[in-house]
N, C-alpha and C positions, 0 to 999 in steps of 0.2 A: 902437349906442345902449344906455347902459345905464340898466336900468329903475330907477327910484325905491326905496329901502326905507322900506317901513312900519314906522311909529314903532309899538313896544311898549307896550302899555298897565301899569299898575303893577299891576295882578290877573295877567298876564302875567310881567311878571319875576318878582314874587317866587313863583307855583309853579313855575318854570322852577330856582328859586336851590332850591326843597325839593326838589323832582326829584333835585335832583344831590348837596344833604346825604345825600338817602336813599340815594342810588346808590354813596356813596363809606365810609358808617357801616360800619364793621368791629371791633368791639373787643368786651371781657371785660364781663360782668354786673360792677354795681360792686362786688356781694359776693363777688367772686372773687380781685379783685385783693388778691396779697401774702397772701392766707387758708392756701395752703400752701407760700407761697415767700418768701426772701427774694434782697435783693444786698448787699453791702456794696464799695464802691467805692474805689479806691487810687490813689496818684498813683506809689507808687517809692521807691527808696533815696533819701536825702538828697545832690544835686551840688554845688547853689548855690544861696544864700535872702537874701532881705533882707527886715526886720522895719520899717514903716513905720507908726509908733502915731501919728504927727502928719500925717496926713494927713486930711483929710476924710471920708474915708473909710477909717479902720485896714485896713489888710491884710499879707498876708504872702505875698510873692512866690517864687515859688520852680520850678528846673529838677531833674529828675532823671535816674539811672541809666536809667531806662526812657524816654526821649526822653518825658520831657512836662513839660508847665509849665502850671503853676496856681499858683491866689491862694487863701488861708486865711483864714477868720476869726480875728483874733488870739484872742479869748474864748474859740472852740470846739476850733477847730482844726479846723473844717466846711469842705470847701470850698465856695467861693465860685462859682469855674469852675474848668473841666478842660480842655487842649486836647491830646489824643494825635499828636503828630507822626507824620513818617515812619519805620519803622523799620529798625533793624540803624546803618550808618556814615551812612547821608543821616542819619539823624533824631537822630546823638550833638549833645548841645550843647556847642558850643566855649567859648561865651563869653554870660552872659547879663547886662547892663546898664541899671541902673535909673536913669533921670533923677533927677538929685543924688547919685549915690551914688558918682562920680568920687571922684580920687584931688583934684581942686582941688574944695573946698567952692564956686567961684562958678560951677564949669561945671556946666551944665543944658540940658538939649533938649525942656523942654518944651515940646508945640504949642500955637501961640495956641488960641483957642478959634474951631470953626469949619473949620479949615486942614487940609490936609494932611501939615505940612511937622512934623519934629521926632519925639518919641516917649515916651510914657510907659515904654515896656520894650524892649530892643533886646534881640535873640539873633542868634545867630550859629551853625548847625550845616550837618554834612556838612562833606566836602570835594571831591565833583565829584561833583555842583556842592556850590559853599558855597552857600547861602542866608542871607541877611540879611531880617530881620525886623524891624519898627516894629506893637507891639502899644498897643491900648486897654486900659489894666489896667482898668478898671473893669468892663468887661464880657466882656473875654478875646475879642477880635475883632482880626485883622490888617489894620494899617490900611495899610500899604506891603509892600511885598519885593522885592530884584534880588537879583540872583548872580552870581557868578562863575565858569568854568573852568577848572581850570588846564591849564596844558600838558603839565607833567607830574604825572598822577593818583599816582604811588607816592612822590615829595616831599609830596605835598600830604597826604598821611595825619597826618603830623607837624608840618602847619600850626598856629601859635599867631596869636593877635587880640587884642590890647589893644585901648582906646577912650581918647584922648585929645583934648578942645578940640572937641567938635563931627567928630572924626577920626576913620576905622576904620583901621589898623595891619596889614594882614595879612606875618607873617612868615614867611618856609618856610625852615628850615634844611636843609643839606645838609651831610649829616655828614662832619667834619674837613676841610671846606672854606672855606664859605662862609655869611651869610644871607642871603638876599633880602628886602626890606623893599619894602614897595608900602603908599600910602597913599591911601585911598578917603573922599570924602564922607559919614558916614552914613548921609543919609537918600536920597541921589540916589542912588550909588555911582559915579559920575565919578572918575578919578583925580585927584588934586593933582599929578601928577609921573609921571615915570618912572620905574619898580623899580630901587632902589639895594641896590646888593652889597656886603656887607661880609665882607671874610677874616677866617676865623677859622678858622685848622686843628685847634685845640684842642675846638673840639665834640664831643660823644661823646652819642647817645641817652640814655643810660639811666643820665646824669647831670647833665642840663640841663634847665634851667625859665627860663619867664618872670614877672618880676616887675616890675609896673608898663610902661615903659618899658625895663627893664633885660633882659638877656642874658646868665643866672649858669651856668654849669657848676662843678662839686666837683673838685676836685684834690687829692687826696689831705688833705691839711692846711690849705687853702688853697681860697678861691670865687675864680675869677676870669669876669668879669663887664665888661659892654661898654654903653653908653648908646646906644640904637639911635634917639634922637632928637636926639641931639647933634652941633654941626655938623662937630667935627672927632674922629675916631674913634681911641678912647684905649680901651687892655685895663687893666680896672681888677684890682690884688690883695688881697684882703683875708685875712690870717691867722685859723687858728681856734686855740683850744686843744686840741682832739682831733681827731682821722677820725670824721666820724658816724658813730655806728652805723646810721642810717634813714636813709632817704630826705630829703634837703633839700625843707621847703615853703616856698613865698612866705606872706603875709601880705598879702592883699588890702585894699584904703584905703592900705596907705604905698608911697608908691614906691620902690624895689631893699631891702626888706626881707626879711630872711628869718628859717625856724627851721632852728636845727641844733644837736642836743644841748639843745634844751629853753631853748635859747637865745635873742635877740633879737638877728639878725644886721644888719647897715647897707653896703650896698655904697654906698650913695648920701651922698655926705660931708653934703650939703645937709639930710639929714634923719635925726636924734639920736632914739635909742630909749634904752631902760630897760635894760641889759645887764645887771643883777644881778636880775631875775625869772626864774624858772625853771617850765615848765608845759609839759606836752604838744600844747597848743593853747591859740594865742591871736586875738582877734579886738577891729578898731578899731570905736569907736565916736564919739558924744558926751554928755556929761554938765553940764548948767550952761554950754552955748555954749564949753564946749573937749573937746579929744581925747582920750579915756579909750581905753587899754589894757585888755580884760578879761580875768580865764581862769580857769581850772577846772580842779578833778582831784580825781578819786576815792580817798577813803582810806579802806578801811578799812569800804566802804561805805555811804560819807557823801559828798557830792558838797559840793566847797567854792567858792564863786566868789569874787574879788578883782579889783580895779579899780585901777589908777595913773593919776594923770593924767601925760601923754605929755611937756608939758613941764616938770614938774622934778621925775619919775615919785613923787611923795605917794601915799600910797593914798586912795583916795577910800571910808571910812566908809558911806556910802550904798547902795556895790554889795555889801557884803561881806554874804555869807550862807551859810548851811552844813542841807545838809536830807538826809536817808536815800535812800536809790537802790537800787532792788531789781534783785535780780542777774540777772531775765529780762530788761530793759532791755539787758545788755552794756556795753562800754566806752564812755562819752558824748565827745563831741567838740564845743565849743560852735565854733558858725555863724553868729549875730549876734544882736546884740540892740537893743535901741531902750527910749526912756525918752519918759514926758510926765505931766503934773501931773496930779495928782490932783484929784476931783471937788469936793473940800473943799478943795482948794488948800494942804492939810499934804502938802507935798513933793511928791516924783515917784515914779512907778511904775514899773518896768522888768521888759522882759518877755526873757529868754534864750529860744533856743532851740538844741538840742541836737539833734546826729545820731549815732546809736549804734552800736555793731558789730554788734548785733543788727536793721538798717537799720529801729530806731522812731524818730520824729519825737516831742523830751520837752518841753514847753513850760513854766520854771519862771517865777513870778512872788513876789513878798515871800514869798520863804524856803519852799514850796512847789510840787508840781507841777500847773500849771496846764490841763493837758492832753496825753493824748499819743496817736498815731498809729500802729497798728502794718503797717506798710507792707513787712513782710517777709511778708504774705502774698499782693503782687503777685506772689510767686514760690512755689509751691507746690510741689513735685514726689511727695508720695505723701501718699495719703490712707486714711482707714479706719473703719467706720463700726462702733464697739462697744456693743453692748446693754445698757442701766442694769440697776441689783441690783433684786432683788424687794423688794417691800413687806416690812413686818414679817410681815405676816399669810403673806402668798402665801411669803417665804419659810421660817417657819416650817412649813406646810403641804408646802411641799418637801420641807424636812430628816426631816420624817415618814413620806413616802411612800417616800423613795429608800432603797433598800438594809437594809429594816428586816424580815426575814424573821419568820415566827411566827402563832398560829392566831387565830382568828377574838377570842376572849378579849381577847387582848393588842393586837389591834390596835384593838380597843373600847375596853380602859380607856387606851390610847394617846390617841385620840380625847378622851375625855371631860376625861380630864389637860390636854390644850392648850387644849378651850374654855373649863376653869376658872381656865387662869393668863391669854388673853386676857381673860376678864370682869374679872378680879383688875387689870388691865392698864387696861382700859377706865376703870371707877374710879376708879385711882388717876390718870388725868390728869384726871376729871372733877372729883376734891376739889384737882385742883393738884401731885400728891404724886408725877406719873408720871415715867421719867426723860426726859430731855431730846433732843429729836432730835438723829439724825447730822446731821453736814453734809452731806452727799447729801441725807439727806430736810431739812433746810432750802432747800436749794437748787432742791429740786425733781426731782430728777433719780432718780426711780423708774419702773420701766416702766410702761407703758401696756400696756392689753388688746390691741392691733393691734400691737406693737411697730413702730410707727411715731416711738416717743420716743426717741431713740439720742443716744450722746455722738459729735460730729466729732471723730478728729482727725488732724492734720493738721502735718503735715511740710515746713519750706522750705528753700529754698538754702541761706540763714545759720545751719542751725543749730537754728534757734527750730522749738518745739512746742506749740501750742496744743492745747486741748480748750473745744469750738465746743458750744453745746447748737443741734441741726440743726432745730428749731423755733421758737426767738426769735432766735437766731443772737444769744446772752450770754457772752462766753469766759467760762468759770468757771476754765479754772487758763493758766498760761503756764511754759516751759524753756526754757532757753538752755544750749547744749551749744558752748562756745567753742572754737577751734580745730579743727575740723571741715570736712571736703569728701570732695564724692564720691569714687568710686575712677578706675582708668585705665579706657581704651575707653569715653568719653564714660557711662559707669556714674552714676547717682546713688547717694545713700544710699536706704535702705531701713527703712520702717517694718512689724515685722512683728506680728500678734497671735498670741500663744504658749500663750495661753489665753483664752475667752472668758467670759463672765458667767454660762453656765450651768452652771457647777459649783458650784453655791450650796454651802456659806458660803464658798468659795475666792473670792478677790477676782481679778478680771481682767487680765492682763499681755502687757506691749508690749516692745518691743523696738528700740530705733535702732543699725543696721549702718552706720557709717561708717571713712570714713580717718584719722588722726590727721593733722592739714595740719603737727606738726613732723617727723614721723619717717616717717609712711607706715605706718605699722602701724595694724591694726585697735582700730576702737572698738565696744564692746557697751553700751549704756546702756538697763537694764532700769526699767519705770515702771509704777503703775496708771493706766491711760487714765481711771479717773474721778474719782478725786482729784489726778493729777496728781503723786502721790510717788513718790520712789525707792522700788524696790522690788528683795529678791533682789540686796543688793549695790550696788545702780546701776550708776555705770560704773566700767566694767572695761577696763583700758587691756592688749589684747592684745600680746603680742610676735611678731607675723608679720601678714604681710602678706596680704588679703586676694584669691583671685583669682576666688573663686566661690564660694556659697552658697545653700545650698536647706533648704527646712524638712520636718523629717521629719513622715509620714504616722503614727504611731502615739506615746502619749502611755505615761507610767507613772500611779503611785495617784496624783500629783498634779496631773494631766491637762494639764500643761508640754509643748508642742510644741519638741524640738529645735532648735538649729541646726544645723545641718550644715555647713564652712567648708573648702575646699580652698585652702591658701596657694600662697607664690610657689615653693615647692619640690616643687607636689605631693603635701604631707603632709594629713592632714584630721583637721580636730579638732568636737570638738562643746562646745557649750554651751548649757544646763549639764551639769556632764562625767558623775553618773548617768545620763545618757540615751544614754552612747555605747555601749550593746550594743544601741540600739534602730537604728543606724543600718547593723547588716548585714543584706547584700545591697541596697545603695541606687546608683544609678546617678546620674553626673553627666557633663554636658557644659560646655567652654567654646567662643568663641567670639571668634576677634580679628579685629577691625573693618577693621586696616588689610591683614591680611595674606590673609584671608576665611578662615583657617582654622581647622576644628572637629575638637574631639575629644573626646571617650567614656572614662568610666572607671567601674571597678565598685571598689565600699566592700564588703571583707571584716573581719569582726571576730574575732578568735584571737589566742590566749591574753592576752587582757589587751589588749591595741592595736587599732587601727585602721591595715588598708593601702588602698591604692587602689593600682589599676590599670588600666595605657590597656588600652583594647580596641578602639577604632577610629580611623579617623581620615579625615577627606574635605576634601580642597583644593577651594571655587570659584572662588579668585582666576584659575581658567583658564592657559593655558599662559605667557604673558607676567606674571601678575600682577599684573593690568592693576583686576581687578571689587574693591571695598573692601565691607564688607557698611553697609544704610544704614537694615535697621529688622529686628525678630525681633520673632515673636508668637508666645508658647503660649496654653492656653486656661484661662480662670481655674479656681483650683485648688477653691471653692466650688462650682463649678457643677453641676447635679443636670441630666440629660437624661430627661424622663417617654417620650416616646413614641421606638423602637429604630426606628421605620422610618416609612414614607409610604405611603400605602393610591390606589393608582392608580386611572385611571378601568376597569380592568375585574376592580376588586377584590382583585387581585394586590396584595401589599404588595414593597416596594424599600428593602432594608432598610439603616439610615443607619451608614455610615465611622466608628466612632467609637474613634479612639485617643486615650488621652487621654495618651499619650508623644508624638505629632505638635507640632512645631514647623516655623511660616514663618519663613524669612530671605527677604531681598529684597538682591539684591546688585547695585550700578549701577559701568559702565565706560565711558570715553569709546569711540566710533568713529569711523572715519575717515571711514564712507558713513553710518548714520546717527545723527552727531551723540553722542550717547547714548545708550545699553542698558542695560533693564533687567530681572534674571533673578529667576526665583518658585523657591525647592527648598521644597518641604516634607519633613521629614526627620523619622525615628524616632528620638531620641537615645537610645532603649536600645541598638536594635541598629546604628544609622550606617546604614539603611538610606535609599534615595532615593525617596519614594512619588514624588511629579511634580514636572515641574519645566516651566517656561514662561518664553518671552522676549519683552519688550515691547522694540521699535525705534522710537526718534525718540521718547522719553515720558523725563521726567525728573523730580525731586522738585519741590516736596514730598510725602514719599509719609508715608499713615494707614492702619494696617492693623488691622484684629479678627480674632480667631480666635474660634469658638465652636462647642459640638457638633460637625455634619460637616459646616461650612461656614467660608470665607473671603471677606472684601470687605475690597479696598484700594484706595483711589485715588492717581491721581497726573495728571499732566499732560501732554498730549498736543502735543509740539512740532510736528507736522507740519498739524493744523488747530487748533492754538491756545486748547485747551480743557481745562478739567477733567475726566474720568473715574473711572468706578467699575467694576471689575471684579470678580464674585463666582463664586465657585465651591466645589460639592457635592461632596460622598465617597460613594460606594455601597457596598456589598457585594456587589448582587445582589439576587436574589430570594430567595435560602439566605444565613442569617445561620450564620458560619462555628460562635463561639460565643456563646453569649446570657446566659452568667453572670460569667465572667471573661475581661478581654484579655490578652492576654501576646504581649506584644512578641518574641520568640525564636521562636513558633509562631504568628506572623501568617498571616491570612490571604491568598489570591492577592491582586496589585495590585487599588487600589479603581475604580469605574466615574466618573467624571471630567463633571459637567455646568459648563461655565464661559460666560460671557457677560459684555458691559461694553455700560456704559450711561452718556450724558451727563447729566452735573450743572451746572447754571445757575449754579454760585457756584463761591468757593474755600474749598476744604475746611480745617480746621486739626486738628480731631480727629475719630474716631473712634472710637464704644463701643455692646457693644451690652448690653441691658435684660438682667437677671438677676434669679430670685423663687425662694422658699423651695424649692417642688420641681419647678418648671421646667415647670408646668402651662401657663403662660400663654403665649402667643406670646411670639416674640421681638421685638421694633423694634431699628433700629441709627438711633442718635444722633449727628448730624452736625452739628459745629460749623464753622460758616461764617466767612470772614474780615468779614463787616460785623456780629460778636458776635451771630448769631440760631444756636440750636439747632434742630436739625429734626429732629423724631421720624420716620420712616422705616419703614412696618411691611417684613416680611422678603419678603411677597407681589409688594411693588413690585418688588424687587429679586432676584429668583428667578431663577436660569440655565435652571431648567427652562420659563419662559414660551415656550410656542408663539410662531411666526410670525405664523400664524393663527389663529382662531379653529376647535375643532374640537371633535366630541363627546366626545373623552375627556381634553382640554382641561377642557373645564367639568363633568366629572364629576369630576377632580382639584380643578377651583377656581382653575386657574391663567389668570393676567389675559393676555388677547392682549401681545405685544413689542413695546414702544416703544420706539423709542433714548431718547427724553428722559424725566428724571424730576422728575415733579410736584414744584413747594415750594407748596406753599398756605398761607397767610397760619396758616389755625387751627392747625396741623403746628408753628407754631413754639411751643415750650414755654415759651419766657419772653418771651412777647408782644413789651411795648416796653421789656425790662429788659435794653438792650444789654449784653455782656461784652466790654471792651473788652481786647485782647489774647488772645483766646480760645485757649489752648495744649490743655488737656487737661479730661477728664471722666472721671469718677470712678462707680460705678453699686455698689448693693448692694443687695439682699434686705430687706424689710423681716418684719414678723409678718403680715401679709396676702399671698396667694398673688397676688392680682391685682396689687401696688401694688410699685414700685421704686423706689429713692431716689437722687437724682442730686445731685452737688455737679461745679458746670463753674470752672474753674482758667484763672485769667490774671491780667492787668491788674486786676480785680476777681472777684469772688466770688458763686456764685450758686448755689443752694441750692435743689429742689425734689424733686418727685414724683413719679411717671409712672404710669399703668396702660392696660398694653397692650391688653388687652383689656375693657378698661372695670372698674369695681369690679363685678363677679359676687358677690363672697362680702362686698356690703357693702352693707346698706340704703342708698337717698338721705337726701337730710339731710329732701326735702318728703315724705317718707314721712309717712302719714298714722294715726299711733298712733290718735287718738280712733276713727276709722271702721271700723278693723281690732278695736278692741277692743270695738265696739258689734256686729261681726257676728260675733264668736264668741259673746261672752254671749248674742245672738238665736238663734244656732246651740244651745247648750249649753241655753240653760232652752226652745227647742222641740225639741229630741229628749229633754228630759226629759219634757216633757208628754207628748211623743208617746206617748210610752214608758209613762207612766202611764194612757192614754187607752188602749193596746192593750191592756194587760194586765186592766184592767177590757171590755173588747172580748170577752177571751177567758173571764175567770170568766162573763160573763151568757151566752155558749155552752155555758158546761160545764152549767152550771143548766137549758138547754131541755132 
């Protein structure tokens, strides 16, 4: 029998409902939030977009490079929503289709209202499984999905999907044989039929596309081209006047249309184009309830748009406009556009949009650019944080102090000269008559007391260079370096800083190391990182090929850090070339990924030349050739280590490994028993020496590794119980530090004493970095970015190889926390609260002018920008510091031991008088 429940009285629930508000409150003082941080958010390269000005609610649809799809404000160019798909091949989108936006203006799948049935947005990505998708554009919510299998997954890579009548199309070609055509319900996915095959020996990959309904391959002079909805199946030929030079595109809106040669191509008799318009890209639209033709091209740069209408191609007056297009932008490609009246009803308004080589999103409207998106910094690969110029004053004061030898006189009337021409200075801005600030100091961009005010910047895939202000997050300049890509063995470009800001009045210089993507030879493109100009040449288009590169350690009188560049024949050259006597005795290693082997060479410089020579050389690809190398760490070249050793619990000190010629590789091999191997070298690349080396069985990527001071953490993942890991391990010396002034790698010391340990991590790891300050006082934390975009600061205690088992007394007179396999994430640990980073790839860490305080910029999908202090700010009052009360108990301090002091002294004359 079960007992009655007693009804709850309403004094009852609702403490019961605060009980549990209060139990679950977790979050930032309101004055905290975004106070030293910011995000800036991205969607991706431009795939596929449709511009919807007549709708109820304008918006702008659109898929990217980065598997996602979001809606735009037409005005801003803000987004609306964001939806991050799956990533790698599940999350490519194949095909994304907007209700009305068919190839027949009357087909439409929009849901009644209420229903399930139909779709404001369909997509189409992956291909095993494919997935199909029916999205809510208004609020970016999936309102259906099925999918498919195929049978065979390595056809299915090179699957195409058109949408036809309420119909999905899925086609798989099988190269120089056959198609397969399979037709599915949209919104169900039920077949309409059985998969029909069509011969076609003529197919060739990496000349064939789909357009509309049609099935075009390039033949030399000639498209031939196949109706894959047609009941009886005919190989259509259409002549060209030339062999493209590019790639054949279709022309989405018309059906079997295409471009070639700047052309308007027609495989489909039934549908008549404009054949004497000539443009790089063209895109259908409508204008006045008919078919307008639009397109654009860059001359000159000046971006021109023109309009035909489609049936008896006039130009259409209305669309034509022509407006400047600045060259960080890159080469524009328009994507669609849309038109609707205006609010005063004098005419219509039409809004283009444009995707660039430089992947921004440009939004032009009436002759003008209406907005634009710079979405190539979805992809970031090297960043760098440079220090703004001195004040007038502070730099002045500089130029006086540095290098001005002479007695006590001369540095007096030195003195008194500058504070007469500052007053003189002062003055003359006060009557109006002063001269005019630089652009840096308009801008703002002077240092600060804490060197906390730094210029970003910041290097991406395409090319593009920004300079980020790392406080409001303002780009004040932007570059575009066209035809550019990394080098071979998965190598990115390289931004280097070759001089910094404190060489007042020297202005500060950067450096971008790339490939040339026509030839393969080296590109140098020298800049000031705070204006943003060419500087020293700019670029410099080298003749050899780049295979390795390292920056030299000592500067000449104009404090230019070297390049140092070993090409594809082993020769080494420097730039710029005054600095090549500075590069003998300099040691280099390379490093190839696929074959795992390393080797060693030493830079001698005589008579006038530079040679290089091997000197070592170590195979890990093991005896078969089997291990491929799959990450390398050195240790940042910035970094300052304060304290040489570790003071144990019976006061003995153990003193710390520290080469700063040490490099990790991590090299991974299939096995036959477990699965996958993966091997740890840490290696001397002056001498080719092996300090240790360690093999992890049944663990596989993805692997993040840090190197710093005499320690290493990398994780990766543990296939045999299913989890992520972190492994960390220590360098000793001993208790006798071999030497204490200078390392030299040729007179190492005996092998180092070896503390390692690994420990379970709750999440999946994406990057790894650990905290870095002026002189290395402050503890260290290692910053771990996670795959659900939360960073988690990690102090080095948690993660210590030396943590006892147990608890013991020389345990806790060292300070070391008892051994847990698992390691804490605590909610407050996470550094950017609830400022997800979507894509989270990498993290970025530098020094600021405060010893306690490190500055962090996290790199993916979007962008995030903050602070860190390890050991809390030590060398920095709070902000509720209490000026009035501190300055009420000095003055009480100072005027009573003034009196006092008056009171004794009179104390002591009426003594002397008795």
């Amino acid at each position: 029998m079960r007992c009655p429940l007693q009804p709850y009285t309403a004094g009852t629930l609702i403490s019961l409902s605060l009980l549990l508000l209060l139990s679950t409150c977790s979050a930032l003082y309101e004055d905290q939030i975004k106070k030293f941080d910011w995000r800036s958010v991205h969607v991706g390269a431009l795939k596929q977009v449709h511009v919807d000005l007549n709708h109820f609610q304008p918006r702008v649809l659109l898929s990217t490079n980065e598997q996602v799809v979001a809606s735009l404000c037409p005005k801003t160019g803000e987004i609306v929503w964001r939806q991050v798909l799956e990533q790698k091949s599940r999350g490519d989108i194949k095909l994304l289709q907007v209700s009305g936006f068919s190839d027949e203006s009357s087909d439409t799948a929009a849901a009644p209202m209420g229903s399930h049935l139909g779709f404001d947005m369909l997509t189409v990505q992956g291909h095993a499984p494919a997935l199909v998708r029916g999205w809510n554009t208004n609020i970016g919510t999936i309102e259906w999905e099925w999918s498919i299998m195929p049978l065979n997954t390595e056809r299915a890579q090179d699957a195409l999907w058109f949408y036809k009548n309420s119909v999905l199309y899925h086609v798989v070609p099988v190269w120089r044989s056959h198609l397969e055509v399979t037709a599915y319900f949209a919104t169900s996915g039920h077949t309409t039929g059985s998969t029909s095959k069509i011969m076609a020996a003529w197919i060739k990959s990496d000349s064939c596309l789909l357009s509309g309904t049609y099935f075009v391959c390039l033949d030399g002079k000639q498209l031939i081209s196949l109706d894959l909805l047609a009941k009886s199946t005919q190989v259509i030929a259409t002549p060209l006047e030339a062999e493209p030079n590019d790639k054949i595109k279709s022309l989405p809106g018309l059906n079997g249309v295409l471009i070639a040669n700047k052309k308007l191509i027609s495989v489909n008799k039934e549908q008549a184009v404009c054949s004497e318009l000539s443009s790089a890209n063209y895109v259908i639209g409508s204008f006045n309830y008919r078919k307008v033709v639009a397109y654009a091209d860059l001359t000159d740069g000046n971006l021109k748009i023109n309009a035909a209408y489609l049936d008896n191609c006039s130009p259409v007056p209305e669309l034509q406009m022509s407006l400047a297009f600045a060259e960080h932008y890159g080469t524009p490609s328009l994507r669609s556009f849309d038109c609707k009246l205006k609010r005063n009803g004098d005419g219509k308004s039409c809004l283009f949009l444009f995707a660039t080589s430089a992947e921004s999103i440009v939004a032009v409207q009436q002759g003008r650019i209406r907005w634009t998106r710079e979405e190539s910094l979805a992809n970031v690969i090297d960043t760098q944080f440079i220090d703004l110029p001195l004040a007038d004053t502070e730099g002045t004061l500089e130029n006086e102090m540095k290098g001005k030898a002479g007695d006590i006189i001369s540095a007096f009337m030195r003195r008194i000269t500058t504070q007469a021409l500052q007053i003189k200075s002062l003055f003359l801005h006060v009557i109006g008559l002063g001269p005019p600030p630089t652009d840096t100091q308009r801008a703002g961009l002077v240092r600060d007391s804490f060197g906390l005010h730094k210029m970003m910047v910041l290097l991406t895939r395409t090319g593009k260079i920004f300079g980020i202000d790392n406080i409001a997050g303002k780009h004040h300049w932007k570059l575009y370096l066209p035809h550019v890509s990394g080098f071979e063995n998965a190598e990115e470009m390289r931004l280097i800083v070759q001089r910094t800001s404190k060489h007042f009045p020297l202005q500060p210089l950067c450096a971008i190391v790339a490939k040339s993507a026509n030839n393969g030879n080296g590109v140098l493109f020298r800049f000031n990182p705070i204006t943003g100009h060419a500087a020293e040449g700019g670029l410099l288009q080298l003749d050899y090929q780049i295979k390795q590169m390292a920056l030299l350690p000592e500067t000449e009188q104009d404090f230019v850090k070297g390049i140092l560049m070993l090409d594809a024949t082993n020769k080494v050259h420097v730039q710029p070339k005054h600095a090549t006597p500075l590069a003998d005795g300099m040691y280099m290693y390379t490093a190839d990924v696929k074959t795992a082997e390393l080797e060693g060479y030493f830079v001698k410089y005589a008579g006038g030349e530079l040679s290089c020579t091997p000197i070592w050389n170590v195979r890990l690809g093991g005896h078969n050739s089997e291990q491929h190398i799959i990450g390398v760490a050195s240790k940042n070249p910035i970094e300052h280590v304060h304290s040489q050793g570790r003071v144990l619990g019976d006061r003995s000190v153990l003193y710390k490994y520290i080469n700063p010629n040490l490099v990790a590789f991590v090299t991974q091999a299939p096995d036959a028993t477990h699965k996958s191997v993966l091997n740890l070298y840490l290696i001397d690349v002056v001498s080719g020496s092996v300090i240790f080396s360690m093999t992890h069985r049944k663990v596989r990527p993805p692997l993040h590794i840090v190197h710093s001071e005499n320690w290493l953490a990398y994780s990766y993942f543990n296939d045999k119980v299913r989890r992520t890991e972190i492994t960390t391990i220590e360098l000793y010396e001993g208790n006798a530090q071999g030497n204490n002034s200078v390392w030299s790698s040729l007179q190492a010391p005996s092998m180092p004493l070896v503390e390692r340990q690994s420990y379970i991590i709750p999440t999946i790891v994406e990057a790894l970095r650990e905290t870095i300050t002026e002189r290395g006082i402050t503890n260290k934390h290692v910053l771990i970015g996670t795959a659900s975009g939360g960073i988690v600061e990690m102090p080095w205690h948690l993660l210590d190889p030396r943590r006892p088992i147990s608890s013991t007394t020389q345990g806790r007179e060292e300070g070391a926390i008892p051994y847990i396999p698992e390691l804490p994430l605590p909610t407050e640990n996470h550094i950017n609260y609830n400022q997800t980073i979507a894509r989270l790839r990498n993290i970025y860490t530098a020094p600021s002018g405060l010893e306690s305080t490190c500055l962090v910029v996290a790199t993916g999908l979007d962008l995030f920008v903050t602070r860190v202090a390890p050991s809390k700010t030590f060398d920095l009052l709070k902000e509720d510091f209490d000026y009035i009360l501190i300055s009420i108990v000095l003055v009480v301090l100072t005027s009573g031991s003034l009196i006092v002091r008056h009171l004794a002294s009179r104390k002591l004359l009426k003594q002397a008088w008795k």
